[in-house]
C-alpha positions, -999 to +999 in steps of 0.1 A: +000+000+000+011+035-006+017+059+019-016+069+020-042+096+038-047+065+059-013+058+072+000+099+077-035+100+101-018+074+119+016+089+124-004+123+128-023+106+158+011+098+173+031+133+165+000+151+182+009+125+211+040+129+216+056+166+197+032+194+208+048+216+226+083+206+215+110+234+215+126+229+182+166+226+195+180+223+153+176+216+119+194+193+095+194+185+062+213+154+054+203+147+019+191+176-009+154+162-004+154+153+034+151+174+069+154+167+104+141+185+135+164+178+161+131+185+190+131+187+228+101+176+242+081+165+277+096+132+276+132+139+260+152+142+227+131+135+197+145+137+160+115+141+135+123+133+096+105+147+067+113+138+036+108+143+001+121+118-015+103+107-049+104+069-043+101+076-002+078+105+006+071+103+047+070+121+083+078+102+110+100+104+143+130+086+138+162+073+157+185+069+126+214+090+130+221+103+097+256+119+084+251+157+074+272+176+049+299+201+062+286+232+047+244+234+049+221+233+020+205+269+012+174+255+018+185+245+058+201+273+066+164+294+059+147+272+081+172+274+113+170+315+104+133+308+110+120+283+132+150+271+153+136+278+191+105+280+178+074+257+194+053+232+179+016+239+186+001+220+160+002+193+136-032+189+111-043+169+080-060+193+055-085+175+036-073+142+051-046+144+021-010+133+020-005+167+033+010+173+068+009+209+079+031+217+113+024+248+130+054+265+149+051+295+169+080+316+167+095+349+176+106+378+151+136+400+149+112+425+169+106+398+198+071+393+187+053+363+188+047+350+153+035+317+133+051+298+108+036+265+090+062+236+075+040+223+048+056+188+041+034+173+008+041+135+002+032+131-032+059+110-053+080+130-077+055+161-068+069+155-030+080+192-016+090+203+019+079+243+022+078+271+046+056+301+049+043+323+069+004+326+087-011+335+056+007+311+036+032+332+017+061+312+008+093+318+024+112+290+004+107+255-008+130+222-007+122+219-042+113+255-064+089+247-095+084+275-115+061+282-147+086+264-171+082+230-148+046+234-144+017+252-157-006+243-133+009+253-099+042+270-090+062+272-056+089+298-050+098+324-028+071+353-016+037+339-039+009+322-018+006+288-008-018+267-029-028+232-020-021+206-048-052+203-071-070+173-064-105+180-092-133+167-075-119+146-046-132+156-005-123+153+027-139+120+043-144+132+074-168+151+057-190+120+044-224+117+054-220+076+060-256+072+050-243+078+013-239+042+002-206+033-022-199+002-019-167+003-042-132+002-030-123+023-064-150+045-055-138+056-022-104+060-039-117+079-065-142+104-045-121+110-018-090+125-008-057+103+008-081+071+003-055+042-016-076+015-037-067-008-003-082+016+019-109+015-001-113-016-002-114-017+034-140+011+037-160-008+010-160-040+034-172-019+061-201-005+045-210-039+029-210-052+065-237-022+078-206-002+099-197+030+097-169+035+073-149+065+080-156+067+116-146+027+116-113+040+098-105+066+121-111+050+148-093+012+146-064+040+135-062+055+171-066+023+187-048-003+171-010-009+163+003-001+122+015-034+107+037-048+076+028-080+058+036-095+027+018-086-001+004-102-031+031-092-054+059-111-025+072-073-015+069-061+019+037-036+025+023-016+053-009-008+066-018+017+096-037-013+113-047-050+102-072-042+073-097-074+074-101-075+034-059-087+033-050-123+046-016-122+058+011-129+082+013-090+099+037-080+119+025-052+146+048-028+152+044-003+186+044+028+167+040+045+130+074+062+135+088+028+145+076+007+116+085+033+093+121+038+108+129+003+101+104-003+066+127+026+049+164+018+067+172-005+043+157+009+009+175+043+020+207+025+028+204+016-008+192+044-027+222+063-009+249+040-022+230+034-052+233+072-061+274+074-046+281+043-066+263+062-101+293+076-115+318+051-108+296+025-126+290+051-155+328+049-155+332+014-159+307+006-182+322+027-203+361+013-200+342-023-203+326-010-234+357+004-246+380-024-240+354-046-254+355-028-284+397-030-288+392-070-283+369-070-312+398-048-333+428-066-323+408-103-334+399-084-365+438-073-373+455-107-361+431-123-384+444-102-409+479-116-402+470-147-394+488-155-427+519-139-423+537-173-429+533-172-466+551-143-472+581-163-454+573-192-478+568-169-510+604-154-501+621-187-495+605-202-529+620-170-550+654-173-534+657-214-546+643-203-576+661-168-584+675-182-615+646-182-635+632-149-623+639-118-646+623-083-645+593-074-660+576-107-649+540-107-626+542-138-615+561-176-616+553-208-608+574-228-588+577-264-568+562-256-535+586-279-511+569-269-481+536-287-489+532-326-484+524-329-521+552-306-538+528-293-561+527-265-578+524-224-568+516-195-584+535-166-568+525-131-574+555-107-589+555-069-595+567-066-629+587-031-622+606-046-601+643-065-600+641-104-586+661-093-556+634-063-551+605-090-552+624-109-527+631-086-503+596-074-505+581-108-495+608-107-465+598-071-453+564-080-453+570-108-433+588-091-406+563-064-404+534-091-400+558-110-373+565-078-354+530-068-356+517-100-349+537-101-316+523-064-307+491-071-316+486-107-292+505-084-264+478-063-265+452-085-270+465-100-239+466-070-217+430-058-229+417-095-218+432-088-186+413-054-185+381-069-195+386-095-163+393-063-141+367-041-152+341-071-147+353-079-115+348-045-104+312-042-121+304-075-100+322-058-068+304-021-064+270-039-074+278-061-042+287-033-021+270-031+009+287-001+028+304+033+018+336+026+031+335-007+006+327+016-020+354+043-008+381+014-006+370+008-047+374+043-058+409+044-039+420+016-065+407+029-096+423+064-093+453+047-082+450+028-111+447+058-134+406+051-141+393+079-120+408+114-111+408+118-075+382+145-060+388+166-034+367+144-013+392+114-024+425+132-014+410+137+020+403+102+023+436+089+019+451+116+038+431+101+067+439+068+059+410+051+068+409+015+078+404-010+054+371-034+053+379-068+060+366-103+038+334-121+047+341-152+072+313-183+074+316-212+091+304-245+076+279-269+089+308-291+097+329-257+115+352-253+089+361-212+079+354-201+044+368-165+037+350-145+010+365-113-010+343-085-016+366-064-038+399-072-055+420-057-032+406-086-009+407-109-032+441-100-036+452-103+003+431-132+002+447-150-019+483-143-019+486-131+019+462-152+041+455-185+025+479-214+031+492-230+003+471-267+015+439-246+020+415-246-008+407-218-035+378-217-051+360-193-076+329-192-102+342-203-137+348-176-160+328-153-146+331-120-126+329-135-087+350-135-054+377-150-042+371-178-017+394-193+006+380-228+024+405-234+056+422-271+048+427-292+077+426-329+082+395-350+069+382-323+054+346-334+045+334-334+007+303-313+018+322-287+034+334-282-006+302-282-019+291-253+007+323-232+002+319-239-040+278-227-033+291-194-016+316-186-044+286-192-069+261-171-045+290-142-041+296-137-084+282-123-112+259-153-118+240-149-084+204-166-082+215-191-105+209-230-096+235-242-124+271-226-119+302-238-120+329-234-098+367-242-099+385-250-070+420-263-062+450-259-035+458-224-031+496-233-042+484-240-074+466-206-079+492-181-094+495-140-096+504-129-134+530-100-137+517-068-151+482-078-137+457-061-116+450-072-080+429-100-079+439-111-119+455-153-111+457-181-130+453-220-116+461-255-129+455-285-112+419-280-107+382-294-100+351-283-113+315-292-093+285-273-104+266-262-077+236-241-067+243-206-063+209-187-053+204-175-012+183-209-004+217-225-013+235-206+016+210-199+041+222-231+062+261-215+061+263-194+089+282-159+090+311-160+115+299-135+138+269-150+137+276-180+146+287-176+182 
């Protein structure tokens, strides 16, 4: 379900609970499209989010500490000039829309007592956080949209306030409950805030001779906000346990709480998401381009690929210089180097000498030998790339922090990929400590180490494995290094579950047929020239195994395991 009219009455019924009369102690914007009130109230510290984030439009109190930028947005620094100290005496719900209005009572350069409303309007990509005064005239938005972004309603400094248009739909509070609708998609479509599984819901009620709207309202101030799985398998929400949705819910204590931990990890995601955008622009486009250079360098050493016969045209003319002469375009020789001895017809250019046409085969052949050798060194080195570049594809999609992330960048500009930002050269001035592999344990309580980057893989490989313990990796695909720790009687099982979390942790995650290579680390070999985390094994064993999270969800992490 949307975040609905439905569920922001539920988090308004809290807020009006638990923030009126809170002293507004600061204001923070940690993202372009988020604010937090650091509050002070009756019972304590309280941090209250709004955001407006497109795919995550919500209010809610919140006790994720979130990192703030060094210098203020333009948009923050307003809003501390203008309601930092001031009270909150209010909180309403006009028209029962996904409009929250917060009413702070504040004081003016001239010490007088004065009102200011933070309009917060969760509405998808029309989501805004604004700021007026009593009579609605805009002091500043989160987001300005002016004529050019919309023709229907604009938002920037010192024009009134207008509520978003919403054609014929009403406030259901307003609803004389004796009107009969009977339609889930008609209570969406008649009244404000209502979602079609609200409406659904209100439809039920009516069908079942209850009050809808007052049935609503109420079961929202008395029961707890749940999540639940919904029909499409994705996590949902509801303000309370709706009776038209079998489920398994989960009741959470408050709307702030559920919502705290519904959008942790999504934001967690979205944020690294949008700091990994860039980098993987930047190695698309190197994979792209290196892919391309492959396709050339095949093209040319197919072009050379007969090189030989010039050797063999030159040899043939030398044996048979005696009956060469100028002005001839070709001669037919005895062609000793073929099983048969038969005959060949060698081409001749007729202004030249014999000795001209000879040493014009020769040159030819020397060019196509030197260029052949250039041409396979670089084919070489651009496979090597390719190998990198995937690896590193694989790697920042599996990134799970910013430091990860961080550690990534750090190799590419030292690499020569990236130019380091300002940010960058501060980050290795600090030094910061480096992320550490992925330890499980196996059923049978054997470790199995797992890469998340190449410079892991690297250290992994060629600093903490043992030569006897064993090395796996998915078969020529992107993937991570893993190390399973050798001892004696190592059990065939405890293979298969190290070979199952190499297949999980690469490129071909989800899949239930990959293979995987394994073998003693001694026989796993760093090339010379390569990038980290670039080896080369003999010796090896291939099982195919199942690599989706069903696969691994018996393996235990290590710090999970005590």
């Amino acid at each position: 379900m949307p975040f609905d009219g439905a569920f922001l009455h539920s988090v308004l019924t809290e807020l009006n609970d638990t923030i009126l009369g809170a002293r507004i102690e600061k204001v923070l914007q940690p993202d372009r499209d988020e604010v937090i009130l650091q509050l002070h109230t009756k019972s304590g510290s309280a941090r209250l989010l709004l955001s407006a984030n497109p795919s995550a439009p919500r209010l809610h109190l919140t006790d994720v500490a979130r990192k703030n930028p060094d210098v203020p947005p333009t948009f923050c620094m307003l809003l501390r000039k203008h309601i930092t100290s001031g009270r909150i005496i209010e909180v309403r719900q006009p028209d029962f829309d996904r409009i929250a209005e917060i009413v702070i009572q504040t004081k003016n350069d001239l010490q007088d007592i004065t009102e200011k409303i933070l309009i917060i309007e969760m509405m998808g990509k029309y989501s805004n956080i604004i700021l007026t005064d009593s009579d609605y005239k805009i002091f500043d938005c989160i987001r300005r949209v002016d004529e050019q972004m919309s023709s229907v309603r604009e938002l920037f400094p010192g024009i009134k306030y207008e509520k978003p248009p919403q054609s014929s739909k009403v406030d259901p509070r307003g609803f004389d409950e004796n009107t009969p609708l009977y339609d889930g998609q008609v209570y969406a479509d008649k009244f404000c805030g209502i979602s079609f599984p609200t409406g659904q819901e209100l439809a039920f009620y009516e069908k079942n001779s209850q009050t809808p709207i007052s049935l609503l309202l109420e079961r929202i101030s008395s029961q707890k906000p749940v999540t639940y799985t919904n029909a499409k398998g994705k996590p949902d929400m509801l303000p309370y346990r709706y009776d038209t949705i079998e489920s398994d819910f989960k009741e959470w204590e408050s709307p702030s709480e559920l919502l705290d931990s519904f959008f942790a990890i999504r934001d967690a995601k979205n944020r690294l998401s949008q700091y990994t955008t860039n980098v993987t622009k930047l190695l698309r486009n190197d994979l792209s381009r290196a892919e391309k250079k492959k396709a050339l360098l095949e093209k040319e050493l197919d072009d050379v690929k007969d090189n030989d016969l010039n050797r063999i045209y030159g040899d043939l003319l030398t044996a048979n210089l005696y009956q060469l002469s100028k002005g001839m375009d070709k001669i037919t020789v005895m062609n000793y180097y073929s099983d048969d001895c038969g005959d060949i017809t060698i081409p001749l250019r007729s202004e030249m000498t014999p000795s001209e046409n000879i040493k014009r085969y020769f040159k030819r052949y020397t060019k196509g030998k030197n260029a052949l050798n250039q041409i396979n060194k670089q084919l070489e080195e651009t496979v090597f790339e390719i190998d990198y570049l995937s690896n590193q594809l694989y790697s920042i999609g599996a990134c799970n922090t910013q430091e990860e992330i961080d550690e990534m960048i750090a190799e590419l500009v030292k690499l020569g990929y990236m130019k380091p930002s300002s940010k960058q050269k501060k980050k290795n001035e600090k030094n910061p400590q480096q992320s550490s592999p992925f330890e499980y344990v196996t059923t049978a309580g054997r470790s199995v180490l797992v890469g998340r980057n190449s410079r892991q893989n690297e250290q992994l490989t060629h600093r903490m494995a043992k030569d006897d313990d064993v090395w796996l990796h998915a078969k020529n695909i992107a993937g991570s290094h893993v190390i399973l720790r050798n001892g004696a009687d190592l059990p065939e099982e405890c293979i298969i579950e190290a070979a199952r979390l190499a297949a999980f942790h690469s490129s071909a995650s989800g899949a239930t047929r990959v293979a995987v290579d394994y073998c003693h680390k001694k026989n796993v070999h760093k090339v010379n020239g390569a990038k980290p985390g670039y080896v080369i094994y003999d010796n090896y064993y291939t099982v195919v195994v199942d690599g989706t999270p069903e696969s691994v969800a018996n393996i235990k992490r290590a710090d999970d395991a005590n």
